[in-house]
py3Dmol code that shows the C-alpha trace and the ligand (Angstrom):
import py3Dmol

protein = """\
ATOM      1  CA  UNK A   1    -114.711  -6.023  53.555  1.00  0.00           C
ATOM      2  CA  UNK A   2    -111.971  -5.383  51.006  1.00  0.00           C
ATOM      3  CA  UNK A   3    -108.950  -2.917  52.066  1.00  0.00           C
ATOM      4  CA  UNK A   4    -107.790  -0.190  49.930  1.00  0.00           C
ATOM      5  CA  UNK A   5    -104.219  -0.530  49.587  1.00  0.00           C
ATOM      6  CA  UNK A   6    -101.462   2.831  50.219  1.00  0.00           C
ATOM      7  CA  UNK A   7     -98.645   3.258  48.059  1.00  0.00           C
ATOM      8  CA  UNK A   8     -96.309   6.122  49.607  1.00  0.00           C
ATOM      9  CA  UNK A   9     -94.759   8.301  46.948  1.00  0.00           C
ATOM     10  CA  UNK A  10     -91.177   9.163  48.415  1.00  0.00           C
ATOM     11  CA  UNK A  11     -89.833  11.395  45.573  1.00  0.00           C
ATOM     12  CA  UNK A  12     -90.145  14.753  47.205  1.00  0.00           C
ATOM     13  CA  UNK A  13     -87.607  13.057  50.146  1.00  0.00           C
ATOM     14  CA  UNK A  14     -85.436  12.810  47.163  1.00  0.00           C
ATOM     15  CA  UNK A  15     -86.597  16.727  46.149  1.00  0.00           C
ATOM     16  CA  UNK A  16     -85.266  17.817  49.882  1.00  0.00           C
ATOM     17  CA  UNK A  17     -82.071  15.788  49.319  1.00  0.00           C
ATOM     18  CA  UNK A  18     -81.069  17.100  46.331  1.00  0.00           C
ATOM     19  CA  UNK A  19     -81.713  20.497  47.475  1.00  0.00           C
ATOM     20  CA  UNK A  20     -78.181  20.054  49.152  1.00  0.00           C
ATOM     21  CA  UNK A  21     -76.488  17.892  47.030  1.00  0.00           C
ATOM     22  CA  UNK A  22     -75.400  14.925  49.438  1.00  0.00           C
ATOM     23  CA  UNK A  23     -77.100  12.257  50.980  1.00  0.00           C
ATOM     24  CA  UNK A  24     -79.397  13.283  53.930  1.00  0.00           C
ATOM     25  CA  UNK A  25     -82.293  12.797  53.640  1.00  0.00           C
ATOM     26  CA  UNK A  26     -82.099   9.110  52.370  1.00  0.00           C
ATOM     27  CA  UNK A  27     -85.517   7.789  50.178  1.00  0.00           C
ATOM     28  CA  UNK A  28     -83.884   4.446  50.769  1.00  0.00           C
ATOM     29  CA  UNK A  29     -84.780   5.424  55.172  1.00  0.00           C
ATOM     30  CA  UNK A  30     -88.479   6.885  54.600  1.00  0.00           C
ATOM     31  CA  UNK A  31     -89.328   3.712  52.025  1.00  0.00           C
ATOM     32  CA  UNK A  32     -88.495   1.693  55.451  1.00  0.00           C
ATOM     33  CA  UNK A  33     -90.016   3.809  57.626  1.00  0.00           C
ATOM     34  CA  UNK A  34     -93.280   3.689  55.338  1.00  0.00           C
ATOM     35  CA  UNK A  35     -93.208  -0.370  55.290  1.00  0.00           C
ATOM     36  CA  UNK A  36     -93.391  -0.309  58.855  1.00  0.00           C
ATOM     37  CA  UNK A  37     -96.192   1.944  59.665  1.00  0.00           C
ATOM     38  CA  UNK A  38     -97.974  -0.225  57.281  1.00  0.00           C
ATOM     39  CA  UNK A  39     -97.527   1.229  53.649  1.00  0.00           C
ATOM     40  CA  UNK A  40     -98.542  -1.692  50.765  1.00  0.00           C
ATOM     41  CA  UNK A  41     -96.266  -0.564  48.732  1.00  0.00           C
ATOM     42  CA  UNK A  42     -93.791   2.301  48.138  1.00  0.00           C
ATOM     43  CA  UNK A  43     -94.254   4.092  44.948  1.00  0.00           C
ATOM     44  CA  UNK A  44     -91.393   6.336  42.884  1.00  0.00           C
ATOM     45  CA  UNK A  45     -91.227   8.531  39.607  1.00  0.00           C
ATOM     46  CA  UNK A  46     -88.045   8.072  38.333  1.00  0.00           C
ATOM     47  CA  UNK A  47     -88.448  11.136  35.575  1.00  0.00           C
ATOM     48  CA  UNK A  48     -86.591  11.767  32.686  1.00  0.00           C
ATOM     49  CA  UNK A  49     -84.592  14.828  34.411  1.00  0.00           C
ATOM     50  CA  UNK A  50     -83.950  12.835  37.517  1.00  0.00           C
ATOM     51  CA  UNK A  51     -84.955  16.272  39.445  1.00  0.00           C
ATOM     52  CA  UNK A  52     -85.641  14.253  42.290  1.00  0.00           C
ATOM     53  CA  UNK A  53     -85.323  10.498  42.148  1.00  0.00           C
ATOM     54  CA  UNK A  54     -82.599   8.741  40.600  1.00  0.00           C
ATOM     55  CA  UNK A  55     -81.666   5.280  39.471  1.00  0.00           C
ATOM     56  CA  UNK A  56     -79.531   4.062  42.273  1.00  0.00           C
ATOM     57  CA  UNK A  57     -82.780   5.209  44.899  1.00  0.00           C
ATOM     58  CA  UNK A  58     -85.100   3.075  42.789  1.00  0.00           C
ATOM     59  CA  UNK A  59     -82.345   0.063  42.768  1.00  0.00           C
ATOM     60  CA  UNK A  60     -82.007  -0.267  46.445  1.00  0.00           C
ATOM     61  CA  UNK A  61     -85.726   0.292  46.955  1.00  0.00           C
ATOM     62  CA  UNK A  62     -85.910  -2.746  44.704  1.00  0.00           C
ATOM     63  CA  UNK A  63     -83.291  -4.566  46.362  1.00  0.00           C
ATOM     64  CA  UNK A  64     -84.215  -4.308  49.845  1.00  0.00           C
ATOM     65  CA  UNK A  65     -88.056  -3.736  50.792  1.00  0.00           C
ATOM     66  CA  UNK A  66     -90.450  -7.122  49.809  1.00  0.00           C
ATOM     67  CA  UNK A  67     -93.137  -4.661  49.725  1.00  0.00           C
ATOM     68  CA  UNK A  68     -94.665  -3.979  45.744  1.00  0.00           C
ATOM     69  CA  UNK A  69     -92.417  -1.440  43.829  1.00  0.00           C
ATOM     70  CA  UNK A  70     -94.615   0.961  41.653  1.00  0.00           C
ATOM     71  CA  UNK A  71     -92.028   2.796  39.286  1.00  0.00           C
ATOM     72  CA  UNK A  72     -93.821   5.772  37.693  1.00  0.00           C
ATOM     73  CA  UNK A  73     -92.588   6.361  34.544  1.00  0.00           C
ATOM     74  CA  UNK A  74     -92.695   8.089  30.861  1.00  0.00           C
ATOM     75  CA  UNK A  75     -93.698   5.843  28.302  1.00  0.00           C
ATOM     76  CA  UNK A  76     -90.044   5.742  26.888  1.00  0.00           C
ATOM     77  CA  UNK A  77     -87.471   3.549  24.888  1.00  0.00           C
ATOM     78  CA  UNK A  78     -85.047   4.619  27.988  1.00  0.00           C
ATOM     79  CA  UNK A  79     -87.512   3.971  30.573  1.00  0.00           C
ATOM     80  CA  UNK A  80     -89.034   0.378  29.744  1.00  0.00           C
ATOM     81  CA  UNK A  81     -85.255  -0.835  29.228  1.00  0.00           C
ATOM     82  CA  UNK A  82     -84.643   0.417  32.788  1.00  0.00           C
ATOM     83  CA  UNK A  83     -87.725  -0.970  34.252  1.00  0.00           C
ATOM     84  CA  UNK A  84     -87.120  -4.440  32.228  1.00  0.00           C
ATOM     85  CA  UNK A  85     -83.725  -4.678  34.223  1.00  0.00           C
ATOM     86  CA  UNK A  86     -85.235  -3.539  37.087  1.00  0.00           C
ATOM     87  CA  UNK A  87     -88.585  -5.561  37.705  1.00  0.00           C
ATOM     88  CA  UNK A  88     -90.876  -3.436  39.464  1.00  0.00           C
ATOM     89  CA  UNK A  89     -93.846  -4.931  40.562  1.00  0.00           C
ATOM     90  CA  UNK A  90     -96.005  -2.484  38.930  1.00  0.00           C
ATOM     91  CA  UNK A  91     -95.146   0.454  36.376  1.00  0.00           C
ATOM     92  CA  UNK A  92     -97.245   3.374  35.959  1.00  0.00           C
ATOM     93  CA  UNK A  93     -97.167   4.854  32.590  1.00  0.00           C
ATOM     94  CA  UNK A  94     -97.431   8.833  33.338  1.00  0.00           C
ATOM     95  CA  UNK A  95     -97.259  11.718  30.624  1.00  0.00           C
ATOM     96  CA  UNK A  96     -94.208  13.874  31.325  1.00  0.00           C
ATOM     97  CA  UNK A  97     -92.695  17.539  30.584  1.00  0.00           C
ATOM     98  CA  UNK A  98     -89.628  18.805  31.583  1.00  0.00           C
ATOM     99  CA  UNK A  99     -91.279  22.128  32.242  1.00  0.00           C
ATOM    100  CA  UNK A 100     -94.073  20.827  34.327  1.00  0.00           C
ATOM    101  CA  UNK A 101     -94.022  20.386  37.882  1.00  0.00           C
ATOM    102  CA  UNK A 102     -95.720  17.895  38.650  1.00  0.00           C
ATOM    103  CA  UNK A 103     -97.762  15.374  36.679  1.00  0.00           C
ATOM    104  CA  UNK A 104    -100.371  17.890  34.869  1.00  0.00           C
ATOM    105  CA  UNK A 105    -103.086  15.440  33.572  1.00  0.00           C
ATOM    106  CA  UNK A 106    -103.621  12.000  32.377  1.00  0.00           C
ATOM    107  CA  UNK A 107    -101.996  10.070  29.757  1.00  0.00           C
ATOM    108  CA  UNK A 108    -103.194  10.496  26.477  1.00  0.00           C
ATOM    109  CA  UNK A 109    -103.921   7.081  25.995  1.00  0.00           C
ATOM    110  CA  UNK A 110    -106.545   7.031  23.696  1.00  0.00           C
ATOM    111  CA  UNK A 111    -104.523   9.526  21.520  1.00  0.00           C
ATOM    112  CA  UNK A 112    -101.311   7.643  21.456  1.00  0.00           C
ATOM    113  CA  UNK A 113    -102.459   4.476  20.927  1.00  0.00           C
ATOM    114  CA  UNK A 114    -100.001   2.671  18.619  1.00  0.00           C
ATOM    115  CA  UNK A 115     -97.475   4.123  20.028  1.00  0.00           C
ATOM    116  CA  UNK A 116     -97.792   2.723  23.724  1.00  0.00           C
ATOM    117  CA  UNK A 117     -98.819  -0.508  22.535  1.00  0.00           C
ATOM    118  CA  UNK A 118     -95.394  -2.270  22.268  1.00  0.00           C
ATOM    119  CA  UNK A 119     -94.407  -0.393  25.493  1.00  0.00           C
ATOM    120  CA  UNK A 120     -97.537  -1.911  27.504  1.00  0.00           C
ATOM    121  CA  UNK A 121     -96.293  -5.114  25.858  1.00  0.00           C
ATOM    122  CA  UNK A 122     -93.009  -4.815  26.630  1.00  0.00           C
ATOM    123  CA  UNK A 123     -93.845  -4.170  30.052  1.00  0.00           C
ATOM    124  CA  UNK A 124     -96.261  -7.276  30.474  1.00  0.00           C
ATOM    125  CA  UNK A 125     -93.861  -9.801  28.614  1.00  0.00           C
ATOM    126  CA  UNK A 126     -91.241  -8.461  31.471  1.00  0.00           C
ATOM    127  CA  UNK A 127     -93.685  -9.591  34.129  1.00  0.00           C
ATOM    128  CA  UNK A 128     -95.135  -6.156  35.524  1.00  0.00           C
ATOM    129  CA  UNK A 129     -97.945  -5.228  35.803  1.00  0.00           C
ATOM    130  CA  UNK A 130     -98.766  -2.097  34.398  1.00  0.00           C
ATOM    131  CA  UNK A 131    -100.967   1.062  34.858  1.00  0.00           C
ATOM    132  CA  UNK A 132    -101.769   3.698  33.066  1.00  0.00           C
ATOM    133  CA  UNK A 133    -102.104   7.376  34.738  1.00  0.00           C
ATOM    134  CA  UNK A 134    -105.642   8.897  33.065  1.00  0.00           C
ATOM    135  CA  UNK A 135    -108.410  11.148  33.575  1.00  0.00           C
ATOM    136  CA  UNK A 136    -111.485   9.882  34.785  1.00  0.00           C
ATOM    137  CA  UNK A 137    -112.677   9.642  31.216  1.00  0.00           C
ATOM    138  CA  UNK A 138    -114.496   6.737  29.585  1.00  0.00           C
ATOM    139  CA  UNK A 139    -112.310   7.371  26.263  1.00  0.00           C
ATOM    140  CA  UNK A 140    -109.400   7.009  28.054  1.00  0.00           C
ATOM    141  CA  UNK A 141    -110.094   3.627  30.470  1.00  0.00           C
ATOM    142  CA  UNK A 142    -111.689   2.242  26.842  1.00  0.00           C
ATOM    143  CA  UNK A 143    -108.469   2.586  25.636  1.00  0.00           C
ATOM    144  CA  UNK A 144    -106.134   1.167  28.317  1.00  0.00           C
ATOM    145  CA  UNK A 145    -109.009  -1.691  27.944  1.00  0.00           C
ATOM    146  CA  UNK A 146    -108.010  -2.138  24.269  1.00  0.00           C
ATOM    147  CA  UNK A 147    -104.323  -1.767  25.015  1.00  0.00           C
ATOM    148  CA  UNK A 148    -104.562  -4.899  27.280  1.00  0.00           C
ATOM    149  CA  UNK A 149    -103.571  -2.700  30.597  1.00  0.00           C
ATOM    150  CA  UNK A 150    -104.848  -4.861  33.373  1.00  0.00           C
ATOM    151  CA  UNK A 151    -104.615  -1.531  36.054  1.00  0.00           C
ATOM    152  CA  UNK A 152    -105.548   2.073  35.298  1.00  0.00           C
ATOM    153  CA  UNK A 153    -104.858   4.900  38.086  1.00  0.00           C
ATOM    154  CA  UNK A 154    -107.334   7.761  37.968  1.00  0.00           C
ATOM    155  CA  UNK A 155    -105.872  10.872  38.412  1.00  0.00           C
ATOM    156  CA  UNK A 156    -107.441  12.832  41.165  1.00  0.00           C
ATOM    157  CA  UNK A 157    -105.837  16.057  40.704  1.00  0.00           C
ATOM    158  CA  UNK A 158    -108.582  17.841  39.203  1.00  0.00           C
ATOM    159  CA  UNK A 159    -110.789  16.947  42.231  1.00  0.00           C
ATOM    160  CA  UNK A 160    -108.545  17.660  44.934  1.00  0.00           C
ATOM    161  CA  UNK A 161    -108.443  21.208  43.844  1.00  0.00           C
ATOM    162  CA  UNK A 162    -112.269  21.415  44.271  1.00  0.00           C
ATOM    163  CA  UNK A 163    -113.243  21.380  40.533  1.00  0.00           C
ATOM    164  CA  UNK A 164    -117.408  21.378  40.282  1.00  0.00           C
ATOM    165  CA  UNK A 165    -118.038  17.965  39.048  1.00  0.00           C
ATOM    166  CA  UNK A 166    -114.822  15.833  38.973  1.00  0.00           C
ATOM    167  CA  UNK A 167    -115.957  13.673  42.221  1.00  0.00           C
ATOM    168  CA  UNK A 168    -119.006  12.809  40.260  1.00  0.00           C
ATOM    169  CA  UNK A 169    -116.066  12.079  36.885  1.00  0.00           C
ATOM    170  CA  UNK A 170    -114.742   9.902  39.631  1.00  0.00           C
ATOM    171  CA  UNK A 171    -117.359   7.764  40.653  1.00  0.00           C
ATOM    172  CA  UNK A 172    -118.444   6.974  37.159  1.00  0.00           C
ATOM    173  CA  UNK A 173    -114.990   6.129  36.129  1.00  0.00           C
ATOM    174  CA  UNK A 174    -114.163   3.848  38.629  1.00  0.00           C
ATOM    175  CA  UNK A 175    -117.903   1.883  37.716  1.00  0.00           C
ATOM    176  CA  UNK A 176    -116.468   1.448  34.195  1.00  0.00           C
ATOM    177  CA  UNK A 177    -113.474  -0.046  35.116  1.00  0.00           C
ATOM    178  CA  UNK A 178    -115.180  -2.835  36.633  1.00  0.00           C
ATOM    179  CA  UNK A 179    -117.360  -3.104  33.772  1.00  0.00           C
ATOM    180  CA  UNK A 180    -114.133  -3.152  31.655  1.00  0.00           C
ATOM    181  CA  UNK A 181    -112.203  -5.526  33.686  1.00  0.00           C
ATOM    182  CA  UNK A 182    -109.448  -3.245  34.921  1.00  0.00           C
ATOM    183  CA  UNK A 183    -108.121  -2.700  38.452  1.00  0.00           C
ATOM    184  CA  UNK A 184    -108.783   0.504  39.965  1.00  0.00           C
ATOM    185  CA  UNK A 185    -105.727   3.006  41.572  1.00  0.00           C
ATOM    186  CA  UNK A 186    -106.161   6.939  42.390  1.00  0.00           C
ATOM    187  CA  UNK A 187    -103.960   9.508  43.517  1.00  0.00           C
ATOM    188  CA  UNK A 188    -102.764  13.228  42.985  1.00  0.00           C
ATOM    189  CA  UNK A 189    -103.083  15.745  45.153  1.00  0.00           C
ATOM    190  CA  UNK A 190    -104.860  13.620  47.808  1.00  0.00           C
ATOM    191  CA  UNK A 191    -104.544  14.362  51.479  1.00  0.00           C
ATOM    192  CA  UNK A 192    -106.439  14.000  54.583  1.00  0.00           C
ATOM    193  CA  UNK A 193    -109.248  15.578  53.960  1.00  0.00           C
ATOM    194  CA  UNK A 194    -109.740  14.549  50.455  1.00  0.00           C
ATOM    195  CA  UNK A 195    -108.901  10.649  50.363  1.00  0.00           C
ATOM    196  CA  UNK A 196    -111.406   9.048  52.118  1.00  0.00           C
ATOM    197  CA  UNK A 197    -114.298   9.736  49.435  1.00  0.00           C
ATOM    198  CA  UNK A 198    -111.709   8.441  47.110  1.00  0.00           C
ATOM    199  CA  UNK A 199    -110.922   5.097  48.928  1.00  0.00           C
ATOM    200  CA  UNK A 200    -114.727   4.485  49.572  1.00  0.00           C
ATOM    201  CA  UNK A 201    -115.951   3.964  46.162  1.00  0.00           C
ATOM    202  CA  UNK A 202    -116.263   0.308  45.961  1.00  0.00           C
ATOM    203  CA  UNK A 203    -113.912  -0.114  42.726  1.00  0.00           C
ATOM    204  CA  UNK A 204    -110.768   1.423  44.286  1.00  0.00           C
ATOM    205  CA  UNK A 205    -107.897  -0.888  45.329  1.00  0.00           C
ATOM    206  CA  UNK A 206    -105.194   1.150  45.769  1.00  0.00           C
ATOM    207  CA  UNK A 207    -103.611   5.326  46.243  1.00  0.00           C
ATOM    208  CA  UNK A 208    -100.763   6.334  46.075  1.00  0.00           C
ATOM    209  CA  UNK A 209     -99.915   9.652  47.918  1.00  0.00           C
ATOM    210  CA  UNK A 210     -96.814  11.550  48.324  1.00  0.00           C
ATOM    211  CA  UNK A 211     -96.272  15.107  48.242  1.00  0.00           C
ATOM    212  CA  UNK A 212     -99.140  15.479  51.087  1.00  0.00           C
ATOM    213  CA  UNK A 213     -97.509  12.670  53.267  1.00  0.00           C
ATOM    214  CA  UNK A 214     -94.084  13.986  53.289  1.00  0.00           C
ATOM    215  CA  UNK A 215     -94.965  17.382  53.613  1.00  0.00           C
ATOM    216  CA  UNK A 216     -97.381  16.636  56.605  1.00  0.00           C
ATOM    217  CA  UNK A 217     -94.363  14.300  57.866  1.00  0.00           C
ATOM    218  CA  UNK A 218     -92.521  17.299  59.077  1.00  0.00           C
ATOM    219  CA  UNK A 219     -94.755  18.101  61.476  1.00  0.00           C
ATOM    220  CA  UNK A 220     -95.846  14.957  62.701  1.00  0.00           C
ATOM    221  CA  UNK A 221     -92.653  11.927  61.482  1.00  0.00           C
ATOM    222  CA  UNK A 222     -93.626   9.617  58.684  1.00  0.00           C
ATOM    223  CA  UNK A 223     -94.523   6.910  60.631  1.00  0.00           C
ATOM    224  CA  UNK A 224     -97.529   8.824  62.179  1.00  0.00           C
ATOM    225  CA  UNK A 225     -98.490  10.499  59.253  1.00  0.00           C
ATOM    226  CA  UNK A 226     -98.641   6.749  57.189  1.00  0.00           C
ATOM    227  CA  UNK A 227    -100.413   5.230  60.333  1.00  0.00           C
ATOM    228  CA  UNK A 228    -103.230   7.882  60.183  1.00  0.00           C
ATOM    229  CA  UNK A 229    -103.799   7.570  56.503  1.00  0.00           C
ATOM    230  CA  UNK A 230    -104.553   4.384  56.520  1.00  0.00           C
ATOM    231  CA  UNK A 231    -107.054   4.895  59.598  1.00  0.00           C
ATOM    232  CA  UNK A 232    -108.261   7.618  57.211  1.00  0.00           C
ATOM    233  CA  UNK A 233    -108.467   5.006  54.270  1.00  0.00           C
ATOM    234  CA  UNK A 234    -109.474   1.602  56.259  1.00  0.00           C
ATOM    235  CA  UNK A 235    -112.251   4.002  58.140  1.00  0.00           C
ATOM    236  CA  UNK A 236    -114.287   5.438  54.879  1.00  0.00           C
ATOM    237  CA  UNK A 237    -114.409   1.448  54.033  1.00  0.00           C
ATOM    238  CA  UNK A 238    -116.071   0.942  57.354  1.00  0.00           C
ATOM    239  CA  UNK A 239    -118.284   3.667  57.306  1.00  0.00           C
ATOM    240  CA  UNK A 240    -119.162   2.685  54.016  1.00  0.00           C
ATOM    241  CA  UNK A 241    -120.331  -0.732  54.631  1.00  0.00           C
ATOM    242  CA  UNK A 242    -121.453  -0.159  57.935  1.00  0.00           C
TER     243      UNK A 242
END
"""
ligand_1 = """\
16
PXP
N -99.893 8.989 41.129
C -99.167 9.424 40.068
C -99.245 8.638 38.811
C -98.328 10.550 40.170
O -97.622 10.959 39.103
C -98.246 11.219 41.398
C -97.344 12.398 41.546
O -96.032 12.004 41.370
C -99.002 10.720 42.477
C -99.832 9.620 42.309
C -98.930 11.327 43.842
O -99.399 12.635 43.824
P -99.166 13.522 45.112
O -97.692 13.698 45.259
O -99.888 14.788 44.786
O -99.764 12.786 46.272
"""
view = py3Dmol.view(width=600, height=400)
view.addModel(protein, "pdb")
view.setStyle({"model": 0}, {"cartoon": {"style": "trace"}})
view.addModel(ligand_1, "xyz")
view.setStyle({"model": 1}, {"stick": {}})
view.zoomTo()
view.show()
């Protein structure tokens, strides 16, 4: 049976640090407390405002933990240098607004084309892997296809808030990606109750959660809100192939 791995999102630890200005509480401590109630990976949006995480939290991320690094980022000139320094594991190409707050849709891939083809290849000559954020739309995964993307993440968002329809966008999606030879990822807006019809469709090899986990964390400590997720996850594969 094939595991679906969890990538913990830590930026809104970086959202209640800033809220104060100094250093408490540290991304760099809930990363490590992550890796050791068994996240795969720790993922981070370093965005263009730095409103919550900034350069020197992705650095020591990258320095310390031997788990994957995914570095969400805007398909930018400023971004690809830093993530070319910084060799991430894995980059995932996002769309970004200053005004927005949070990531509001997919990546226009198919409508931007040209322009995030030397970024993609960029990225891959650097030795990272890289993913493109999209809606579960077969335009969009034929395009990260054609741009030679070997991972797409499908962004749940619209089906976490209960849209009519989008599980169904989902499942479809995720069939084509095999068909198209790309890895499968998911996230937004995923929590508890939401994430294991996600991690059970057979194409899906990774989430990556965040503003769910840490908020749940302070009721229950990160370590036993990571542990339960990936009961959560691990059990819809079970159930599945059972
Ligand atoms: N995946 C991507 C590409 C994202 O931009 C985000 C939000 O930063 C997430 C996953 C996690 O979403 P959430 O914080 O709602 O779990």
């Amino acid at each position: 049976m094939s595991t679906v791995r969890l990538g913990v999102n830590i930026d809104h630890v970086a959202t209640l640090r800033n809220a104060r200005g100094g250093p408490h509480p540290d991304p760099l401590d809930a990363a490590r407390v992550a890796v050791a109630a068994g996240a795969d990976g720790i993922t981070m949006h370093l965005r263009e405002d730095r409103r919550h995480i900034r350069d020197g939290d992705v650095q020591l991320v990258r320095n310390e933990l031997a788990v994957p690094l995914n570095l969400e980022m805007a398909a930018t000139d400023e971004m690809v240098a830093i993530a070319r320094a910084l060799r991430p594991h894995a980059c995932c190409l996002v769309p970004e607004r200053r005004a927005e707050v949070t990531t509001e849709g997919g990546l226009d891939a198919a409508g931007q084309i040209e322009a995030l083809r030397p970024i993609v290849a960029a990225l891959g000559e650097a030795g990272i892997r890289v993913s493109l954020f999209i809606d579960p739309d077969p335009s969009q995964l034929r395009a990260a296809a054609a741009l030679g993307a070997p991972v797409v993440e499908l962004h749940t968002g619209a089906y976490a808030e209960g849209r009519q329809g989008e599980f169904e966008r989902l499942r479809e999606a995720a069939a084509l990606t095999a068909e198209l030879g790309l890895e499968c990822h998911a996230g937004h807006g995923l929590t508890y109750g939401n994430a294991a019809a996600i991690a059970a469709l057979p194409q899906v090899r990774e989430l990556n959660i965040g503003h769910f986990l840490i908020g749940q964390a302070l009721f229950d400590g990160l370590g036993a809100v990571v542990r339960r997720m990936k009961a959560i996850i691990a059990g819809s594969r079970e159930a599945r192939d059972a």
